[in-house]
Biopython code that builds the backbone (N, CA, C, O; Angstrom):
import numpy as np
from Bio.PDB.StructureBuilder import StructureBuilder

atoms = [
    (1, "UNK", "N", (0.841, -1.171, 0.000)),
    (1, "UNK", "CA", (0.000, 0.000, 0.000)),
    (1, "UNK", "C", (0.887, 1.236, 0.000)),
    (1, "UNK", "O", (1.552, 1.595, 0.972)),
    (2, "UNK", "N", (0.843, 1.803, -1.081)),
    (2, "UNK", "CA", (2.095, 3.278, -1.277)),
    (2, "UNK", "C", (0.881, 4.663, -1.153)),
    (2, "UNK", "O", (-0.341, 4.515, -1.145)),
    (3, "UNK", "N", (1.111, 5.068, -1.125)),
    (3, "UNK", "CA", (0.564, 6.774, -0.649)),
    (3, "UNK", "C", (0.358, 6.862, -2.663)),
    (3, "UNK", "O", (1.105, 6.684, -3.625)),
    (4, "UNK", "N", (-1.446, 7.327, -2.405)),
    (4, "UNK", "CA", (-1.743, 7.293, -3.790)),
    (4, "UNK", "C", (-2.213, 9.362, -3.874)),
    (4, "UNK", "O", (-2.502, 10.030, -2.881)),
    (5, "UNK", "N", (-2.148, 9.846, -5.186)),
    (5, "UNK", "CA", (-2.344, 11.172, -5.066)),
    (5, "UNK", "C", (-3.754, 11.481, -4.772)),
    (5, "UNK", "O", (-4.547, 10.916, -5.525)),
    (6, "UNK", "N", (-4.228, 12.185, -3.926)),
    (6, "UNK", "CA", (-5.807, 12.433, -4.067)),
    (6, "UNK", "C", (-6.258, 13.486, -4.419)),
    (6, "UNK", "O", (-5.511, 14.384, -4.029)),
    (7, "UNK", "N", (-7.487, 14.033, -5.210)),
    (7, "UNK", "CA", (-7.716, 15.217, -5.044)),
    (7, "UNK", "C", (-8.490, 15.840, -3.759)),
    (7, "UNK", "O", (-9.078, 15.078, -2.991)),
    (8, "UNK", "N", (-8.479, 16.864, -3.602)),
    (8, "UNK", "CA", (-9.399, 17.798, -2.850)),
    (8, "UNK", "C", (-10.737, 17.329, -2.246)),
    (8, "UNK", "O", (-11.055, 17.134, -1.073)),
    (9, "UNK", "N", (-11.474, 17.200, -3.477)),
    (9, "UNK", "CA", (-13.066, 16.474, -3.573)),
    (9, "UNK", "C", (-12.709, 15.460, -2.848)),
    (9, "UNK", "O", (-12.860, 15.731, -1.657)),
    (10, "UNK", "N", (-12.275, 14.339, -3.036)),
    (10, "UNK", "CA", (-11.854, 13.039, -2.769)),
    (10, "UNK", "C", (-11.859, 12.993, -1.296)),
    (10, "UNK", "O", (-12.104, 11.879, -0.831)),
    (11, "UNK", "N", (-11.601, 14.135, -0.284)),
    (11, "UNK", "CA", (-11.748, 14.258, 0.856)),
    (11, "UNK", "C", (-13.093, 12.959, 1.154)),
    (11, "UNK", "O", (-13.206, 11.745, 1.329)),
    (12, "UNK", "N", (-13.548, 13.643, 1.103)),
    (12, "UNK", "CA", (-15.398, 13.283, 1.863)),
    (12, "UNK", "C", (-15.463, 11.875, 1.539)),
    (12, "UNK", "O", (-16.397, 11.237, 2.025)),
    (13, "UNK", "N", (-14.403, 11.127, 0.601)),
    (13, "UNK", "CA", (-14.441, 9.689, 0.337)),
    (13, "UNK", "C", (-14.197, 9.090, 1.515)),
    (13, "UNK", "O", (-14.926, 8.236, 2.019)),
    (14, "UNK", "N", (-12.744, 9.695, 2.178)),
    (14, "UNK", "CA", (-12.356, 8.759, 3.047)),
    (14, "UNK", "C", (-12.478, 8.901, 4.753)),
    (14, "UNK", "O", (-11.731, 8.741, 5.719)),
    (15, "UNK", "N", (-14.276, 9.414, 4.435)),
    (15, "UNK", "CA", (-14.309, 9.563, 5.888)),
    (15, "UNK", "C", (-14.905, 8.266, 6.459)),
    (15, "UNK", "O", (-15.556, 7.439, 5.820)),
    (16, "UNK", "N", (-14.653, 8.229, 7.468)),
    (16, "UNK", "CA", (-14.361, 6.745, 8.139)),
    (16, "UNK", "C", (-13.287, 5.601, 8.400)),
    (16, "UNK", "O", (-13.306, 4.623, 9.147)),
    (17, "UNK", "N", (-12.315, 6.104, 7.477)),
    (17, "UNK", "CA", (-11.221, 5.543, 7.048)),
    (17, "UNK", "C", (-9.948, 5.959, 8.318)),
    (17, "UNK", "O", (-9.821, 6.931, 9.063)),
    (18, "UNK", "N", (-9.370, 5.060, 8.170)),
    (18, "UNK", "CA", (-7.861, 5.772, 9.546)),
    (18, "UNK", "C", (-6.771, 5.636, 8.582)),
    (18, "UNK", "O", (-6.266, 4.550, 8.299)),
    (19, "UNK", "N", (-6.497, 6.509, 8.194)),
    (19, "UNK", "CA", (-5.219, 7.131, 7.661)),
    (19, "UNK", "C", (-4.504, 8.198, 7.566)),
    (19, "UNK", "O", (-4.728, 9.276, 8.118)),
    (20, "UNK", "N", (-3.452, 7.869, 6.724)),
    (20, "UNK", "CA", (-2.846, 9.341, 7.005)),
    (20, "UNK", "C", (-2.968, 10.533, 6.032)),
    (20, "UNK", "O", (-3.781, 10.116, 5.207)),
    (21, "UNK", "N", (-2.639, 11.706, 5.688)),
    (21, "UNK", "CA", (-2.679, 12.666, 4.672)),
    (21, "UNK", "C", (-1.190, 13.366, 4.732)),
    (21, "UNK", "O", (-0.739, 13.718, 5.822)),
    (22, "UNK", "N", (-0.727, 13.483, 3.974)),
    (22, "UNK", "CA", (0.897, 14.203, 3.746)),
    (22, "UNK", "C", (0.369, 15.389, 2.605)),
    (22, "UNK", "O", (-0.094, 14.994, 1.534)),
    (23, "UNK", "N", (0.460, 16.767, 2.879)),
    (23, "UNK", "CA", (0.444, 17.743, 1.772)),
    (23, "UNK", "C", (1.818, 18.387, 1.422)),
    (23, "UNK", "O", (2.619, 18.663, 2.315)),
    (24, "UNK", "N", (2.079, 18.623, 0.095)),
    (24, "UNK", "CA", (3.571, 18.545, -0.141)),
    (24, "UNK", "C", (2.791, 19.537, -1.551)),
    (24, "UNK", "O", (1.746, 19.293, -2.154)),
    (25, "UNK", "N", (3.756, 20.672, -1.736)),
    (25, "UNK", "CA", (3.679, 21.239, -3.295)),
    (25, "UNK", "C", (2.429, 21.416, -3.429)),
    (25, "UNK", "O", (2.100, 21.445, -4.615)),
    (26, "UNK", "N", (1.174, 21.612, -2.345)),
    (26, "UNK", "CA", (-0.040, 21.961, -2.799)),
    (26, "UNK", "C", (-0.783, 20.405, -3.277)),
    (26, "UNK", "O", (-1.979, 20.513, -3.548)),
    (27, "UNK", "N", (-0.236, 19.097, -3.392)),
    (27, "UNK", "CA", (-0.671, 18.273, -4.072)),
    (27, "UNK", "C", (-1.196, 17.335, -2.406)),
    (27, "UNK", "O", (-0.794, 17.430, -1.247)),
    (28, "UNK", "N", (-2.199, 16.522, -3.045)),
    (28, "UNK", "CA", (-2.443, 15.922, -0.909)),
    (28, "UNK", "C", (-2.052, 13.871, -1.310)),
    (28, "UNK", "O", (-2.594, 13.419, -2.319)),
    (29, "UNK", "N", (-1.418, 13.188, -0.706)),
    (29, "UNK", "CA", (-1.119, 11.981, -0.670)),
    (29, "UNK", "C", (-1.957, 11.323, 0.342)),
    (29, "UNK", "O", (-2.164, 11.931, 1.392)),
    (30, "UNK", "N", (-2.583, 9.890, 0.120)),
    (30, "UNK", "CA", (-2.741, 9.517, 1.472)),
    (30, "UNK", "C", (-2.380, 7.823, 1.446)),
    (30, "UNK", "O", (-2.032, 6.963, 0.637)),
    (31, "UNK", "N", (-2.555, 7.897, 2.213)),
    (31, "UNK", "CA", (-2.490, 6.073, 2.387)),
    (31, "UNK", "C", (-3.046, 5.441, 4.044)),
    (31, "UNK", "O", (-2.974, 5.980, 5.148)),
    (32, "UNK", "N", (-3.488, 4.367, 3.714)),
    (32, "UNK", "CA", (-4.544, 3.849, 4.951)),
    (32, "UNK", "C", (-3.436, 3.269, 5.638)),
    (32, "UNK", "O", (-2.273, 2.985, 5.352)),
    (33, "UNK", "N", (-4.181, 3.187, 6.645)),
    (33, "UNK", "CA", (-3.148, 2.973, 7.785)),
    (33, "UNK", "C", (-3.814, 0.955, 8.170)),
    (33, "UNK", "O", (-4.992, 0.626, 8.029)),
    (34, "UNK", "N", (-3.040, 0.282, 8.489)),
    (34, "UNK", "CA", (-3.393, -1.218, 9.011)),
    (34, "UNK", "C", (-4.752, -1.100, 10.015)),
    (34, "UNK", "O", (-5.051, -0.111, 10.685)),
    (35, "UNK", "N", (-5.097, -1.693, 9.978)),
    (35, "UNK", "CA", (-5.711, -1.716, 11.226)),
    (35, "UNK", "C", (-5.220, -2.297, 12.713)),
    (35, "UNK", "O", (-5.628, -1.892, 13.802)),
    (36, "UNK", "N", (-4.629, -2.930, 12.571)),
    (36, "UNK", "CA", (-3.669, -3.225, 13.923)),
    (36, "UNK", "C", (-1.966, -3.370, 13.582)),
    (36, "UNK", "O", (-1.400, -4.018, 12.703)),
    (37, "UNK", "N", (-1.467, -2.565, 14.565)),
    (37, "UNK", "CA", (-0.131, -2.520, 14.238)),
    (37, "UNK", "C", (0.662, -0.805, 14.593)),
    (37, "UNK", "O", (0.262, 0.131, 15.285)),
    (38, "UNK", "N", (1.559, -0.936, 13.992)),
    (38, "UNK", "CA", (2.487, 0.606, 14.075)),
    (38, "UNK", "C", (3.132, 0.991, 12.843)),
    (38, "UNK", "O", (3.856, 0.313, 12.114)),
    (39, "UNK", "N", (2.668, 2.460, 12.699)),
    (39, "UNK", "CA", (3.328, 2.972, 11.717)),
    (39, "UNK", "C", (4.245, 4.028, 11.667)),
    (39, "UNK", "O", (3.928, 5.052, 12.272)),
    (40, "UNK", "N", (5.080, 4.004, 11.204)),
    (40, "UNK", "CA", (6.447, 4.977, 11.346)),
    (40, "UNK", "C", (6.711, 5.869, 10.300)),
    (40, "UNK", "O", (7.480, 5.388, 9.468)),
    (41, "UNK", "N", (6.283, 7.157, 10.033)),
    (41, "UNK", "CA", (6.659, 7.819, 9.010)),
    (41, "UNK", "C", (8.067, 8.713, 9.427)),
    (41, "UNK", "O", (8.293, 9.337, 10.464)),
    (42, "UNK", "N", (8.928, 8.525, 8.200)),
    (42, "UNK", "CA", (10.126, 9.731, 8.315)),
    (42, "UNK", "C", (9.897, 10.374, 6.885)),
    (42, "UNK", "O", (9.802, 9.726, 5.842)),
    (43, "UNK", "N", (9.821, 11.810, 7.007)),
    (43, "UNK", "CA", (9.774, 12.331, 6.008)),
    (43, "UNK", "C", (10.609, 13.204, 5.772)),
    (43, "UNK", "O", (11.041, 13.808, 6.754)),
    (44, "UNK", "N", (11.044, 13.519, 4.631)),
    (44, "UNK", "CA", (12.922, 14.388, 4.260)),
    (44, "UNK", "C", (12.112, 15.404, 3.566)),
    (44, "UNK", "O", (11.365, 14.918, 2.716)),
    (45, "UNK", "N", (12.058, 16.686, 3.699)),
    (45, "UNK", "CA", (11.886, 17.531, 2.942)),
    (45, "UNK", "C", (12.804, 18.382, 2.168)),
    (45, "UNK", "O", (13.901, 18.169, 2.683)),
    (46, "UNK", "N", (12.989, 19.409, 1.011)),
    (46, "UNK", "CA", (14.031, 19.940, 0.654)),
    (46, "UNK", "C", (13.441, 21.186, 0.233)),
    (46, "UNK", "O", (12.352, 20.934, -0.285)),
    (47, "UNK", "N", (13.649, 22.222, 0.232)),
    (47, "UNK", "CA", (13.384, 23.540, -0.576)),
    (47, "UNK", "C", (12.076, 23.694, -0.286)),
    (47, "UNK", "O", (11.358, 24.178, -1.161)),
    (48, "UNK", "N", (11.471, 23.292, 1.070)),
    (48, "UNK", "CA", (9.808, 23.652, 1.144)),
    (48, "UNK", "C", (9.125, 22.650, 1.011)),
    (48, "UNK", "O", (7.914, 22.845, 1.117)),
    (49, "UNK", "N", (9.552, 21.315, 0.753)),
    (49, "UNK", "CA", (8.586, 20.429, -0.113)),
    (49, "UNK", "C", (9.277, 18.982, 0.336)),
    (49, "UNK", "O", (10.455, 18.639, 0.436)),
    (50, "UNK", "N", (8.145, 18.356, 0.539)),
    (50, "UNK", "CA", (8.850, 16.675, 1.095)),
    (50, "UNK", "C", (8.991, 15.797, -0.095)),
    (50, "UNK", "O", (8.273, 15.539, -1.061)),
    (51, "UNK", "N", (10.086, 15.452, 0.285)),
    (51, "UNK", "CA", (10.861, 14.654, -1.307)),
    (51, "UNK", "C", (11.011, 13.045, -1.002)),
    (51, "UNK", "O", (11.049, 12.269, -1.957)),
    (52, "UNK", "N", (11.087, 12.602, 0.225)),
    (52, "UNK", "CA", (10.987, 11.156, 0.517)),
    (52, "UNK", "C", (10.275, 10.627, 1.305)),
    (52, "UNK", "O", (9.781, 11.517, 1.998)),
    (53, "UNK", "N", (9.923, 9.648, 1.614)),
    (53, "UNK", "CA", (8.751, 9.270, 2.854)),
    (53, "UNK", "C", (8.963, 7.656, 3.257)),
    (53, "UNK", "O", (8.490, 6.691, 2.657)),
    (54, "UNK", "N", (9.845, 7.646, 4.493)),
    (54, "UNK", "CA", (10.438, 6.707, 4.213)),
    (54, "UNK", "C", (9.511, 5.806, 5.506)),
    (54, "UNK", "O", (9.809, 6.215, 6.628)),
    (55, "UNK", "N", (8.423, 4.629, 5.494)),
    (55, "UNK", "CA", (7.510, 4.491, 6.296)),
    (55, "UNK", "C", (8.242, 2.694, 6.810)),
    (55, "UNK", "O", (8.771, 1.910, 6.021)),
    (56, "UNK", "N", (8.065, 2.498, 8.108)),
    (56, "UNK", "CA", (8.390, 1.212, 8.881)),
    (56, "UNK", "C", (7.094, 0.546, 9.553)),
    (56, "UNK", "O", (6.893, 0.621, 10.765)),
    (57, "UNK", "N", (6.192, -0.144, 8.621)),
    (57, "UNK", "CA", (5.344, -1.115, 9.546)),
    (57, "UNK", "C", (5.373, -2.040, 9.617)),
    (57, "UNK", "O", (5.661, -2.804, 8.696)),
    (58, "UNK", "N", (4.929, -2.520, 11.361)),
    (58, "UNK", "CA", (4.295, -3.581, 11.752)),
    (58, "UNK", "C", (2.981, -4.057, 11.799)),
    (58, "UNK", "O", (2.048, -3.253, 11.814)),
    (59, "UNK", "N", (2.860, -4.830, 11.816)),
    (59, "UNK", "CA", (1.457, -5.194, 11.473)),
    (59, "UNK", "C", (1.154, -6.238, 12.817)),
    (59, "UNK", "O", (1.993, -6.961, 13.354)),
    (60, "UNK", "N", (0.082, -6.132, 13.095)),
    (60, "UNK", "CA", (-0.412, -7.377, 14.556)),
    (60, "UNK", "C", (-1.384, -8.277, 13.596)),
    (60, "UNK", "O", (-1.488, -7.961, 12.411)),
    (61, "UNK", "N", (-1.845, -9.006, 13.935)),
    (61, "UNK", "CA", (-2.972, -9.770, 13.995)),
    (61, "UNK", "C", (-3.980, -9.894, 15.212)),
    (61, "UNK", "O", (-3.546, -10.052, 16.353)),
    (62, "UNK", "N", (-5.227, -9.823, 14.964)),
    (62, "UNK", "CA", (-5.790, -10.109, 16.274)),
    (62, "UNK", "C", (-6.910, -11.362, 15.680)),
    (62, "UNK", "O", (-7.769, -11.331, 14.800)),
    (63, "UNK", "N", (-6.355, -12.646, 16.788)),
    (63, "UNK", "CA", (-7.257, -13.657, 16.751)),
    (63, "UNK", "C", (-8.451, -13.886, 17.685)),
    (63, "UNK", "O", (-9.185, -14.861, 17.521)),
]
sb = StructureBuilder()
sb.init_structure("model")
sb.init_model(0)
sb.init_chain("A")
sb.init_seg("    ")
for serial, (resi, resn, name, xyz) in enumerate(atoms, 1):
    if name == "N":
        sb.init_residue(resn, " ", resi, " ")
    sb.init_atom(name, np.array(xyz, "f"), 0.0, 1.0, " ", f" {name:<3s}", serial, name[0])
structure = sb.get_structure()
């Protein structure tokens, strides 16, 4: 699951949803988050604007 571009409108889609939103250059990214587990974002920005997004998850299971 990679961080897909969304528009604006597209908001009101993902309500209910647990994820994240990254805005960079005016443009909005998001990507859903697991439902159980941990997520680690590092993000590198350069000149105003985030250029890498470097993410570490775990994931649980619940039985």
């Amino acid at each position: 699951m990679d961080f897909k571009q969304i528009k604006l409108e597209e908001m009101a889609t993902l309500q209910g949803l647990c994820g994240t939103i990254v805005v960079t250059n005016g443009m909005l990214y998001y990507k859903e988050l697991p439902e159980f587990g941990r997520t680690i974002l590092n993000l590198t920005s350069h000149e105003g604007k985030v250029t890498i997004i470097e993410e570490s998850v775990s994931k649980k299971t619940k039985l």
